[in-house]
FIZA-90387 format. One line per field, with one value per residue: z, y, x of N, C-alpha, C in turn; residue in three letters; residue number from 1. Coordinates in steps of 0.001 Angstrom, whole numbers. Atoms other than C-alpha are relative to their C-alpha. Example, Ala and Ser with C-alpha at 12.3 -4.5 7.8 and 13.67 -1.06 7.14 Angstrom:
<pts>
n.z 0,-60
n.y -1190,-1190
n.x 890,-820
ca.z 7800,7140
ca.y -4500,-1060
ca.x 12300,13670
c.z 0,730
c.y 1200,1090
c.x 900,-770
code ALA,SER
pos 1,2
</pts>
This chain:
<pts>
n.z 1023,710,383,914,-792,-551,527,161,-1442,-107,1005,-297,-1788,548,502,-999,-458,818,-87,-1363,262,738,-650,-1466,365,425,-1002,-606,913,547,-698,-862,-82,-358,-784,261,-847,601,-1144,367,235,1419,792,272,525,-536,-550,1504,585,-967,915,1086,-152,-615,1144,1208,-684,339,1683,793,-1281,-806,-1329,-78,-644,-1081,-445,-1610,-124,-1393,-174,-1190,-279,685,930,-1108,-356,569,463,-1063,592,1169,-769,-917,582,-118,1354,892,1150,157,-758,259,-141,1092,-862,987,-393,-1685,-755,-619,-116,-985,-821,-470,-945,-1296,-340,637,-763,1503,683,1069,821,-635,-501,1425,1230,1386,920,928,775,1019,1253,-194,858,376,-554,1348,-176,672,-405,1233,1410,261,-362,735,870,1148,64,-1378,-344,-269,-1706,-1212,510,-654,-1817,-570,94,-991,-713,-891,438,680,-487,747,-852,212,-786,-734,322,81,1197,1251,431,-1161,7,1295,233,-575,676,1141,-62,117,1293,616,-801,187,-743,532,-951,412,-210,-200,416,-631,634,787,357,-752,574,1617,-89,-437,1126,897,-857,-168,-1307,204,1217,267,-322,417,360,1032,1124,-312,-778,738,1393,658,178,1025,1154,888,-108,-1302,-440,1438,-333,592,-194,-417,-946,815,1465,1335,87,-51,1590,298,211,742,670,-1135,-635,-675,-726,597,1733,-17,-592,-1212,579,-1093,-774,349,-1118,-281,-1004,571,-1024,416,-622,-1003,-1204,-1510,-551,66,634,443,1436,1490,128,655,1496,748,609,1092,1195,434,-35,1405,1021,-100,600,1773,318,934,-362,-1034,182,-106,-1671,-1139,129,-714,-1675,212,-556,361,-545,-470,-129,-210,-940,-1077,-548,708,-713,-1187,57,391,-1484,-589,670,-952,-1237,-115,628,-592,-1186,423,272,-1503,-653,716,48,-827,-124,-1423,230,-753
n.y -1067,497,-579,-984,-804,-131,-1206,-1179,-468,-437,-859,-810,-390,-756,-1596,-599,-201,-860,-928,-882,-761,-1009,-811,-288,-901,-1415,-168,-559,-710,-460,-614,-507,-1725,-852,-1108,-816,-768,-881,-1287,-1231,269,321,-1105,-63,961,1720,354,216,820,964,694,566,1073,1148,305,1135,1599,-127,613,1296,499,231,-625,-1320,-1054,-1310,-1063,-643,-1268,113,-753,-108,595,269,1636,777,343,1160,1296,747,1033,1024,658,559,471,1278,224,971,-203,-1038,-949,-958,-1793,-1465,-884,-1178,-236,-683,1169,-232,-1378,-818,673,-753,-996,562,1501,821,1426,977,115,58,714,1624,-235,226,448,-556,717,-403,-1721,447,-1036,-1324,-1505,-1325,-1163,-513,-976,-971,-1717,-977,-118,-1416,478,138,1002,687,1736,372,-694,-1732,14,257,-1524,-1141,719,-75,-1422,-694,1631,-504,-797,682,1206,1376,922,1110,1175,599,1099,1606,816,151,-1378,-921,252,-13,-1329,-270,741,-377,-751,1133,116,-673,42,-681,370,-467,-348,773,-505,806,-692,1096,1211,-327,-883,-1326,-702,-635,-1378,-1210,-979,-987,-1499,-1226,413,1384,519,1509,1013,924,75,1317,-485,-155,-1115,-1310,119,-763,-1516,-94,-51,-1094,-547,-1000,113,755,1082,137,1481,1065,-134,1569,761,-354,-790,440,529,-1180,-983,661,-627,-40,1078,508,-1151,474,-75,-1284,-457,554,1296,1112,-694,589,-157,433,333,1065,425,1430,344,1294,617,158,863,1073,137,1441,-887,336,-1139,-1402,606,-173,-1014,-518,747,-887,-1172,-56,403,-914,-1063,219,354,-882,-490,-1189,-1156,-1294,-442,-275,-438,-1231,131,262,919,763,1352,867,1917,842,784,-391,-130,-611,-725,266,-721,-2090,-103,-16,-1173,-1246,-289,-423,-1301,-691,-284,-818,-1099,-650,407,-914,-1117,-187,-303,676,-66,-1075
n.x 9,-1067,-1355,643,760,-1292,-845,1147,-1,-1536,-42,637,-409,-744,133,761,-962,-294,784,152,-1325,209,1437,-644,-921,540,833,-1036,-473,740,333,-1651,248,-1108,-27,-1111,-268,-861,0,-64,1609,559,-182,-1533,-847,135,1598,609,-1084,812,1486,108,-670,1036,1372,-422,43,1078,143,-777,-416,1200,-87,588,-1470,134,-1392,200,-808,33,-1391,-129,-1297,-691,273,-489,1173,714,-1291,233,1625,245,-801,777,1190,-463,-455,1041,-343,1346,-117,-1368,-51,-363,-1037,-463,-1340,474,-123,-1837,-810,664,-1057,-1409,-48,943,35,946,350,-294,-1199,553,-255,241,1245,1381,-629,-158,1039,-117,-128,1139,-43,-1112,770,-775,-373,-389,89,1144,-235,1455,-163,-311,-1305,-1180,-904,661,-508,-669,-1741,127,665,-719,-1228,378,151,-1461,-515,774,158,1112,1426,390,856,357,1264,720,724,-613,-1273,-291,708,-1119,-708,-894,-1588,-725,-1143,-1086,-1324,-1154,-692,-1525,-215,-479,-533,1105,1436,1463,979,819,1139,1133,1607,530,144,-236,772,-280,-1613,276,1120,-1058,-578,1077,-242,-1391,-379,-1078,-157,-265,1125,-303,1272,425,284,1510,731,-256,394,1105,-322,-1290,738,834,-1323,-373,-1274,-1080,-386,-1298,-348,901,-975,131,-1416,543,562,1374,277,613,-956,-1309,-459,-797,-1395,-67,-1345,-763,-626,-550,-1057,433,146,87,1057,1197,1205,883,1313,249,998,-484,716,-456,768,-305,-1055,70,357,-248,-707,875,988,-733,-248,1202,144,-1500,211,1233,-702,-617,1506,777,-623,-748,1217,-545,1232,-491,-1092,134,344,-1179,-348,958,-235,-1424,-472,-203,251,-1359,-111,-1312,397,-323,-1514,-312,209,-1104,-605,292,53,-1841,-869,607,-512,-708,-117,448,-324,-1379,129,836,-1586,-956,519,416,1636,368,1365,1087
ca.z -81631,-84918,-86642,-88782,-85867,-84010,-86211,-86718,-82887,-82754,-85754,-83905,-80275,-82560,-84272,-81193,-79230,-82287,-82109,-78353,-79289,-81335,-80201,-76933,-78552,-80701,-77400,-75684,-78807,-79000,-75212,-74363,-73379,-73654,-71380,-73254,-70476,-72329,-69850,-71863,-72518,-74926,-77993,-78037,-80463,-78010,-77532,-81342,-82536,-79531,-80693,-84429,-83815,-81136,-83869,-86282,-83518,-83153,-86813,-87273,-83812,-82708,-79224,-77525,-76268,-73480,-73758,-70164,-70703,-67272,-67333,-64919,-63325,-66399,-67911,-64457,-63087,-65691,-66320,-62782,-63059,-65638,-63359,-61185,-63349,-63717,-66355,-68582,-71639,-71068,-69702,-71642,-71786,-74242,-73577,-75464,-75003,-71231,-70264,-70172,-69451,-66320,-64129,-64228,-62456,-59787,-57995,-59866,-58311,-61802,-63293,-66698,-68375,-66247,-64955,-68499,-71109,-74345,-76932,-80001,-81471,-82920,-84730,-84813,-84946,-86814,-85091,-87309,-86195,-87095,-87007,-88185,-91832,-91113,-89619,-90826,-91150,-93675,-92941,-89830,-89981,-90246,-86841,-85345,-86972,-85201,-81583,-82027,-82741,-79794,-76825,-74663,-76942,-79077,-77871,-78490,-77190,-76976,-74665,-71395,-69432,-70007,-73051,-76411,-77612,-74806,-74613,-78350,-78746,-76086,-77899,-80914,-78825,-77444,-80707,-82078,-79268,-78807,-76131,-76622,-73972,-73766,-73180,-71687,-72704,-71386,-74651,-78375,-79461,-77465,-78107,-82187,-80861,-79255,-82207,-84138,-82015,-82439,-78503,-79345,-81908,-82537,-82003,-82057,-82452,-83972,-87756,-87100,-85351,-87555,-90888,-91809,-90609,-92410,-95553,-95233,-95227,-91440,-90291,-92181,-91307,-91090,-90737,-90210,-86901,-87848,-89360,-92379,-94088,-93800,-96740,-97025,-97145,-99600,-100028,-96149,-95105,-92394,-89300,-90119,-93993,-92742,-91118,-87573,-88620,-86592,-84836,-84883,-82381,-82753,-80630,-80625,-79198,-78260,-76185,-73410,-70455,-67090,-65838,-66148,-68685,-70929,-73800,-76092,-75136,-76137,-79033,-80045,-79424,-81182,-83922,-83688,-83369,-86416,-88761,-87627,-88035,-91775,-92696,-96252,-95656,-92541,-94424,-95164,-91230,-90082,-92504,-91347,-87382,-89176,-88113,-88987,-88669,-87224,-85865,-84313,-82692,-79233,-78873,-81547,-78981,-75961,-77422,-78537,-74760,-73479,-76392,-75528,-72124,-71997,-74639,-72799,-69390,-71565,-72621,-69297,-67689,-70120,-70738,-67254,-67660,-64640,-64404,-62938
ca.y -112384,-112911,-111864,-109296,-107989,-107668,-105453,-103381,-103073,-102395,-99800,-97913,-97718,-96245,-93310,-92521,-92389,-90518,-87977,-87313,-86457,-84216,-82223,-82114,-80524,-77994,-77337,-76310,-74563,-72624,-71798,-70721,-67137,-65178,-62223,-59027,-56881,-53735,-51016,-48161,-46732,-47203,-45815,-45481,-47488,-50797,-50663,-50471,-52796,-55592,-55340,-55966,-58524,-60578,-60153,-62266,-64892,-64888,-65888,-68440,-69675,-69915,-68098,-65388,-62496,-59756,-56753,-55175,-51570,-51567,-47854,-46375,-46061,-45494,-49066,-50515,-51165,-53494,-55196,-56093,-57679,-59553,-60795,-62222,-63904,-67703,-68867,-71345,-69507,-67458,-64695,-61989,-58150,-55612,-53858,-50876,-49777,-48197,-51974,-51981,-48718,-48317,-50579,-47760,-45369,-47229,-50798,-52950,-56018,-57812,-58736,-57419,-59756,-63283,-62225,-62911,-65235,-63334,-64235,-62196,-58306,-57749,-54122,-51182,-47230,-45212,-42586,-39339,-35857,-32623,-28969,-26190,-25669,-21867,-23371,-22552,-25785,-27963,-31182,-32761,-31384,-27718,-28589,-29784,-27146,-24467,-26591,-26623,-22851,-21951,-24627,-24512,-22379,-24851,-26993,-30634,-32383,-35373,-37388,-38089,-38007,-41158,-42125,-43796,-40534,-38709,-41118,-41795,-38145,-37750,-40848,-38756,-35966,-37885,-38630,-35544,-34475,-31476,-29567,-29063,-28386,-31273,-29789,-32747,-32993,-35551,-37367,-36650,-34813,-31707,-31617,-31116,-28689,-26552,-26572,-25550,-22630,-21721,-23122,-25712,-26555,-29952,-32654,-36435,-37699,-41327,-40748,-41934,-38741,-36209,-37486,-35534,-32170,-32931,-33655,-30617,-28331,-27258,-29114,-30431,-33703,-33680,-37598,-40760,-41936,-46010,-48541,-47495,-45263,-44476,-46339,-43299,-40900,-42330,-39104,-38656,-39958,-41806,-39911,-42901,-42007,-38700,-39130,-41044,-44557,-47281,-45202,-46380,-45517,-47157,-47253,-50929,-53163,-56583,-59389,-61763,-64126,-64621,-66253,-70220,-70174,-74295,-73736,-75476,-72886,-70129,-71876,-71793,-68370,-67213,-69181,-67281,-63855,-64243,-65326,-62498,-59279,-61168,-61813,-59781,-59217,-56636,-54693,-51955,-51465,-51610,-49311,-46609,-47378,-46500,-49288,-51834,-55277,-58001,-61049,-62160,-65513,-65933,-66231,-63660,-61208,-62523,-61247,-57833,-57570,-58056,-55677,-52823,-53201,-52744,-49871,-47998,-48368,-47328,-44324,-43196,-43675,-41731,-38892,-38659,-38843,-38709,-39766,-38131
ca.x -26422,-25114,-22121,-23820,-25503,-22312,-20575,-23830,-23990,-20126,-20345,-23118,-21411,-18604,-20433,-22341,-18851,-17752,-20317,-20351,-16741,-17263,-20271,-18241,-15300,-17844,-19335,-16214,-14980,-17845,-18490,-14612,-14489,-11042,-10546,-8522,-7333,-6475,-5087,-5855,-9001,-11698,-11438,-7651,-5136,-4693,-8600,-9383,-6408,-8014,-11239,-10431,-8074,-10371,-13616,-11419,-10665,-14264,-14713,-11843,-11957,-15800,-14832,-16234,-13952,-14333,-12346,-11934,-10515,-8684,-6526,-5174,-1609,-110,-1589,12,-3402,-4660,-1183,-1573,-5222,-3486,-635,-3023,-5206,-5215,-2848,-5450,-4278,-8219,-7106,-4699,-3247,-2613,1089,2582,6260,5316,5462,9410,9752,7738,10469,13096,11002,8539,8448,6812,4277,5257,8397,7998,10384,9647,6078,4142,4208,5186,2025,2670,4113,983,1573,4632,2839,4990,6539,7532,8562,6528,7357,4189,4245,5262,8388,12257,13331,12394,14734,15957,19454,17999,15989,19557,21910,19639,19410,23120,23703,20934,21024,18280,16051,14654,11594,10579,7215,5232,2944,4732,7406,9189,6817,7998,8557,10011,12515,12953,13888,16005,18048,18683,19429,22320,23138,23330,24589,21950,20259,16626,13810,11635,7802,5191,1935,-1064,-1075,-90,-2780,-2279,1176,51,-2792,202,2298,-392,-425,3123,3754,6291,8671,8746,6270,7284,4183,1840,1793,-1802,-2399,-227,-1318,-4505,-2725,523,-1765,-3519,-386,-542,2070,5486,7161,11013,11460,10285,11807,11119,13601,11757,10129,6182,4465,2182,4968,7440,9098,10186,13490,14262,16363,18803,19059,19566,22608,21539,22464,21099,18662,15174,11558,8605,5455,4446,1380,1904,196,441,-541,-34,3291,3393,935,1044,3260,829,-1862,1033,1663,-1930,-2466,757,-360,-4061,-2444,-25,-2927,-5147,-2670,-1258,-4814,-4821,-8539,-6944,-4536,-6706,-8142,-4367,-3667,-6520,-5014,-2029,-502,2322,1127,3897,2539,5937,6028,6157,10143,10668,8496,10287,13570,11895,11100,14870,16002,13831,14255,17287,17344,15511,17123,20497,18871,16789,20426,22253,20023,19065,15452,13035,9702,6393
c.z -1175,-420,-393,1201,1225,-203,-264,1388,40,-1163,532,1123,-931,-185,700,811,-819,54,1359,-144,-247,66,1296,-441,-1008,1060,883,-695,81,1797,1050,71,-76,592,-707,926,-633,1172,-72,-415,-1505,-1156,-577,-1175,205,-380,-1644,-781,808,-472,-1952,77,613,-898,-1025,1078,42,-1172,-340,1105,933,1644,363,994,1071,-152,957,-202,1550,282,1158,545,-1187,-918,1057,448,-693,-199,1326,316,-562,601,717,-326,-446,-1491,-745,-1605,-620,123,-1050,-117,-741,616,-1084,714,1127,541,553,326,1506,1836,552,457,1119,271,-551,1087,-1148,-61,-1622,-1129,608,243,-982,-638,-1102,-883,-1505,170,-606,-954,883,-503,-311,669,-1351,1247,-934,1024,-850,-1221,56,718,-874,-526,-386,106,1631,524,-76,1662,641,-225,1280,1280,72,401,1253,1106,687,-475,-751,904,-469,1178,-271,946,990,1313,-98,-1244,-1495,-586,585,-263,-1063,-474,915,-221,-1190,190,92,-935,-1256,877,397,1200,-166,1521,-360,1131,193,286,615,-999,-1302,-1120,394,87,-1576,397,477,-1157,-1375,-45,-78,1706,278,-1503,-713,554,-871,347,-740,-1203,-89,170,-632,-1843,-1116,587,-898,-1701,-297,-216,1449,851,-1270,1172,-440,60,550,1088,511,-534,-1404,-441,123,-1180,-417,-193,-667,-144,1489,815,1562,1220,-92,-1222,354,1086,1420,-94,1681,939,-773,1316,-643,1159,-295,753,125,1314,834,1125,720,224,42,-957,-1056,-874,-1192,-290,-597,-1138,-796,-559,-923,-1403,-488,-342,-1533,-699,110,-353,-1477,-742,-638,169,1327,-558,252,1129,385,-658,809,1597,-379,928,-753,298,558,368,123,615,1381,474,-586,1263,1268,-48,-690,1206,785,-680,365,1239,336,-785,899,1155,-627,171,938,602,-627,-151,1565,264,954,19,154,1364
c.y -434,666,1753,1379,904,1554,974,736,924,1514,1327,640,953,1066,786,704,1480,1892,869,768,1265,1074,338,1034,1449,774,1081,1264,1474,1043,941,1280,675,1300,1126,810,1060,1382,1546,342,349,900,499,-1600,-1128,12,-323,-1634,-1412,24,-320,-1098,-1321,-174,-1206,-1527,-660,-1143,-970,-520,-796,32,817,1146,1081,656,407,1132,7,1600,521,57,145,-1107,-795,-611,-1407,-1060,-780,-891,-1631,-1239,-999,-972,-1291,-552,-1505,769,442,1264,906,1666,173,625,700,-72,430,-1316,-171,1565,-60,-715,1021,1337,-372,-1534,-407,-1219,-1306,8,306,-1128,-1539,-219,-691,-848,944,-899,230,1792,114,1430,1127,1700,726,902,1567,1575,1334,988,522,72,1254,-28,276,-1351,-1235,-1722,-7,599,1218,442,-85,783,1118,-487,338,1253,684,-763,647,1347,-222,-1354,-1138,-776,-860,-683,-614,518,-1295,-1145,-518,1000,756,-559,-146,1509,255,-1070,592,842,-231,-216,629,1123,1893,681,980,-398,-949,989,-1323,484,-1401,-955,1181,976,1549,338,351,1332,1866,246,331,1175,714,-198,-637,-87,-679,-930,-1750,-752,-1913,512,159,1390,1245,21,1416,1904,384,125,1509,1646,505,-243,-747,-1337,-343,-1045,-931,-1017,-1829,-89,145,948,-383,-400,1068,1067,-439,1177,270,-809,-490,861,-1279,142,1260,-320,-778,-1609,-841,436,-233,87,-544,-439,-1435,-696,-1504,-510,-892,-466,-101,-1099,-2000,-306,-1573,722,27,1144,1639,67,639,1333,1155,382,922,1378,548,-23,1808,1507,-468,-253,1506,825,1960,1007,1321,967,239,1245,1619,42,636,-631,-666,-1425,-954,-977,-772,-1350,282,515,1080,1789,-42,1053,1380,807,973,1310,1184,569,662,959,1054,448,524,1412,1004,641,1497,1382,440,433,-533,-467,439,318
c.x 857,756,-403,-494,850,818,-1290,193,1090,285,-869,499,1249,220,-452,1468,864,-706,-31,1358,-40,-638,656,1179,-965,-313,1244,462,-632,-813,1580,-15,1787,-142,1134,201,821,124,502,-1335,-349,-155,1343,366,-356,-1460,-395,579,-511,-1117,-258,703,-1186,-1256,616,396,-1008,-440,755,-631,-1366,321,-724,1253,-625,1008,-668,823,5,1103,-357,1519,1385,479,608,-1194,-754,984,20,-780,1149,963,-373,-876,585,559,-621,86,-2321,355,1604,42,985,1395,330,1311,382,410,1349,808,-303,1304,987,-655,-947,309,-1112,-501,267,1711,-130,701,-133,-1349,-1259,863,231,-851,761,223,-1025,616,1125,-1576,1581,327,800,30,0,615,-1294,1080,1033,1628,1390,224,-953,887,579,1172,-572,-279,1666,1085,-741,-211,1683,278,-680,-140,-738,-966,-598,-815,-276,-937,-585,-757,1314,173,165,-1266,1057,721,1093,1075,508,1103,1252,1239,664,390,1493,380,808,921,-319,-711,-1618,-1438,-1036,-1673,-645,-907,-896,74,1050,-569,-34,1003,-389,-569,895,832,-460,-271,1241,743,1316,665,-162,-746,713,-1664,-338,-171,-989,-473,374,-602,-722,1233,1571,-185,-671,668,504,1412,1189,760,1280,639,-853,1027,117,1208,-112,-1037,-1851,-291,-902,844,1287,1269,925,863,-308,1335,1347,488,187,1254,379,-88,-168,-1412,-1890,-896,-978,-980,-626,-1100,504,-913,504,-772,740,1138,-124,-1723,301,570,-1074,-1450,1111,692,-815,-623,1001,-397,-1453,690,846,-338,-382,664,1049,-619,5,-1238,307,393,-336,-362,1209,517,-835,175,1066,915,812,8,1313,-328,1139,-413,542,1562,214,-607,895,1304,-364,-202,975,518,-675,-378,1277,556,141,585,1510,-240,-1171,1315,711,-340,-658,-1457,-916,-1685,-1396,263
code UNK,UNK,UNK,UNK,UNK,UNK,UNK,UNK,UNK,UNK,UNK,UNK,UNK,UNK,UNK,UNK,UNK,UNK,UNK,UNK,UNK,UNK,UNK,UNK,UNK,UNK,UNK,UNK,UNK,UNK,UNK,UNK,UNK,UNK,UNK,UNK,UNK,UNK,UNK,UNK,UNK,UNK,UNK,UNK,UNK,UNK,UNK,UNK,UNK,UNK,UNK,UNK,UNK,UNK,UNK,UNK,UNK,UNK,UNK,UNK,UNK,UNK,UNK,UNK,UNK,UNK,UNK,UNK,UNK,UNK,UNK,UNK,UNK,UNK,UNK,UNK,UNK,UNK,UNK,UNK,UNK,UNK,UNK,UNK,UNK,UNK,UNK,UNK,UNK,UNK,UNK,UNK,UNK,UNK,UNK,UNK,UNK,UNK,UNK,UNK,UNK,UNK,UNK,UNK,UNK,UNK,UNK,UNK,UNK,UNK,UNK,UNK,UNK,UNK,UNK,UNK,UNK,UNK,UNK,UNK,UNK,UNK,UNK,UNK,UNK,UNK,UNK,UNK,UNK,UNK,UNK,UNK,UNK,UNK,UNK,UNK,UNK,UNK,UNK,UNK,UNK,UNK,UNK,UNK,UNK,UNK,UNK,UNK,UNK,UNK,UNK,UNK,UNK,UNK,UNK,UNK,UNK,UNK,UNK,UNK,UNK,UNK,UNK,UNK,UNK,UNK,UNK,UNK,UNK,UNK,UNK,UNK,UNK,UNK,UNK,UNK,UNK,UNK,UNK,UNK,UNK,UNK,UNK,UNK,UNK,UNK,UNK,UNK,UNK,UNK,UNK,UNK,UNK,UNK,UNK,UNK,UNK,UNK,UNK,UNK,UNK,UNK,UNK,UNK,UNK,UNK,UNK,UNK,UNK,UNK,UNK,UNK,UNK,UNK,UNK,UNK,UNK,UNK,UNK,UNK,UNK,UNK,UNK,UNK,UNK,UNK,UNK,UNK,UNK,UNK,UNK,UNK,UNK,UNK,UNK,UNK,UNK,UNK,UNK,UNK,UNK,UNK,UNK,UNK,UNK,UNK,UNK,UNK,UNK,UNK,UNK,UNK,UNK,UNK,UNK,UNK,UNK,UNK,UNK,UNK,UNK,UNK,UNK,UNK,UNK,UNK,UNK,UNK,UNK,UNK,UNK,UNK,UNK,UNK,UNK,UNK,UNK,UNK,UNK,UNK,UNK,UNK,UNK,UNK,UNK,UNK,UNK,UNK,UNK,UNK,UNK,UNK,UNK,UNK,UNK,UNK,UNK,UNK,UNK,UNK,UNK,UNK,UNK,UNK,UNK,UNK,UNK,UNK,UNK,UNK,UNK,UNK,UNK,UNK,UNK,UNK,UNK,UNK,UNK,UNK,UNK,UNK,UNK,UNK
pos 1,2,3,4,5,6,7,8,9,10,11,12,13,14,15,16,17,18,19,20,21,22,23,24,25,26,27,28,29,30,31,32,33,34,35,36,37,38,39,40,41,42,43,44,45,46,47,48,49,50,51,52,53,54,55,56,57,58,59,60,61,62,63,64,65,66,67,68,69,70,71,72,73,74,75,76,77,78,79,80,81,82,83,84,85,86,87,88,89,90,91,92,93,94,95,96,97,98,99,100,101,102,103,104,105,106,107,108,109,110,111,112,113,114,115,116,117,118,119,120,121,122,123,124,125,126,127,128,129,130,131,132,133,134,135,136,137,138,139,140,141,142,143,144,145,146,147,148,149,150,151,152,153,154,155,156,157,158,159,160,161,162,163,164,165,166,167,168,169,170,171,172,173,174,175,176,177,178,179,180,181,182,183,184,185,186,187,188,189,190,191,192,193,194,195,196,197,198,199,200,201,202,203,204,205,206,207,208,209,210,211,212,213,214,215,216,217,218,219,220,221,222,223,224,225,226,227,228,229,230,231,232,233,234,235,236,237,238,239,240,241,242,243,244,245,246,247,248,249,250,251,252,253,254,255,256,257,258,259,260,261,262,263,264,265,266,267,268,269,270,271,272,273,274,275,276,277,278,279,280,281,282,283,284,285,286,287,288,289,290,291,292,293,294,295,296,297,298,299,300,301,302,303,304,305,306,307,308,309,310,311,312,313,314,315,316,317,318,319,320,321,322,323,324
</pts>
């Protein structure tokens, strides 16, 4: 063979080699499945916030996704699934603030802070508390002037026991040092629907969910119970700028995989995750979830973990709060 023919040969075994490459990696790319294990059901927050998120992996990513609404248990049920499930960085689950809570009142088959990798914070919900419109008080300190002057005849409800709320409030009761009749309800919605009714005083509540009735004068909104204020409500303080420094609740979603998970796969999806909730194209969907986007990296979630773990078990502890 001659020279010429050589490097022709040698040039072809190349691009062919080249090609199977390549076509092998689209191939993979393109038939990889991720598993979302959200263990709340469909239609809710996680469930919405998971299926816009995974559509954009989708689109950068050429994947295909399964959400598995798995509730149940109090979202224990599916976090369990997820425990179990083989860490190949396929397989992940949806957690809300319940995740570190649920330790300090049942045995867990998980470890919630060793058990999972930490992926990404994907989004904070606003939290904000709401009295009816036809209500005396008009600012936070009116609500805790009149808890002071009347103890135990002043109500306050939300989705629980032992939910973000529940326990958020009972941190600024402590606080203010306050007592007030906590009322549980099955979710957050039916705590509004009661003090719509005149049932309840006080509703801590997703802004998501009080918005439209705060807009349309029925209810009033005596703080925003966030490190910051709502960006839709510029005008409502913060129960820290009122007086409650340091004090901060948020309802938050965040993601993860199964225990010994590769780093480089928790890298990767970190790296997807962060993109997808800072992706400008989003803003206006996160804003209609009312939602605040975050996209932490993995470590940055890790220690959000630890710290709200152990919040929480301060303020379970302290306020002596019990669970179902």
């Amino acid at each position: 063979m001659t020279p010429l023919l050589v490097r022709r040969a040698t040039a072809f075994v190349t691009l062919t080699v080249a090609a199977v490459a390549l076509s092998g990696a689209m191939a993979w790319a393109q038939t990889r499945t991720i598993r979302f294990i959200v263990p709340f059901p469909a239609g809710g927050g996680a469930d919405v916030l998971t299926r816009t998120l995974s559509d954009r992996w989708a689109q950068n990513h050429g994947i295909t996704n399964v959400i598995e609404n798995r509730p149940g248990g109090a979202s224990v049920i599916g976090i369990e699934a997820a425990s179990r499930a083989a860490p190949d960085g396929n397989t992940l689950v949806v957690i809300a603030n319940s995740f570190v809570v649920h330790a300090n009142f049942k045995k867990l088959s998980y470890d919630p802070l060793t058990g999972f990798e930490p992926i990404c914070l994907m989004a904070n919900s606003p939290q904000v508390l709401i009295v009816n419109s036809a209500s005396p008080y008009r600012t936070l300190n009116d609500l805790i002037e009149a808890a002071r002057a009347k103890p135990g005849a002043i109500s306050h409800a939300s989705a629980g026991p032992a939910s973000a709320q529940h326990i958020g409030f009972e941190q600024l009761k402590l606080m203010a040092k306050i007592n007030m009749v906590f009322v549980p309800f099955p979710g957050n919605t039916p705590a509004l629907n009661s003090l719509l009714g005149g049932h309840v005083d006080s509703v801590v509540a997703n802004y998501s969910e009080a918005a439209e009735l705060v807009r349309s004068g029925k209810l009033r909104s005596l703080a925003a119970l966030g490190a910051k204020r709502v960006e839709a409500w510029p005008d409502v303080a913060t129960a820290a700028e009122q007086g409650f420094k340091d004090f901060a609740v948020e309802a938050w979603y965040g993601l993860l995989a199964p225990a010994n998970t590769p780093k480089d796969k928790v890298a990767e999806l970190s790296r997807w995750c962060s993109a997808g909730m800072e992706a400008a194209d989003l803003k206006t969907k996160w804003e209609l979830q009312g939602l605040d986007p975050v996209g932490s990296s993995s470590e940055d979630f890790a220690a959000h973990l630890r710290k709200q773990s152990e919040g929480y078990a301060r303020v379970i502890r302290e306020a002596g709060i019990k669970g179902e």
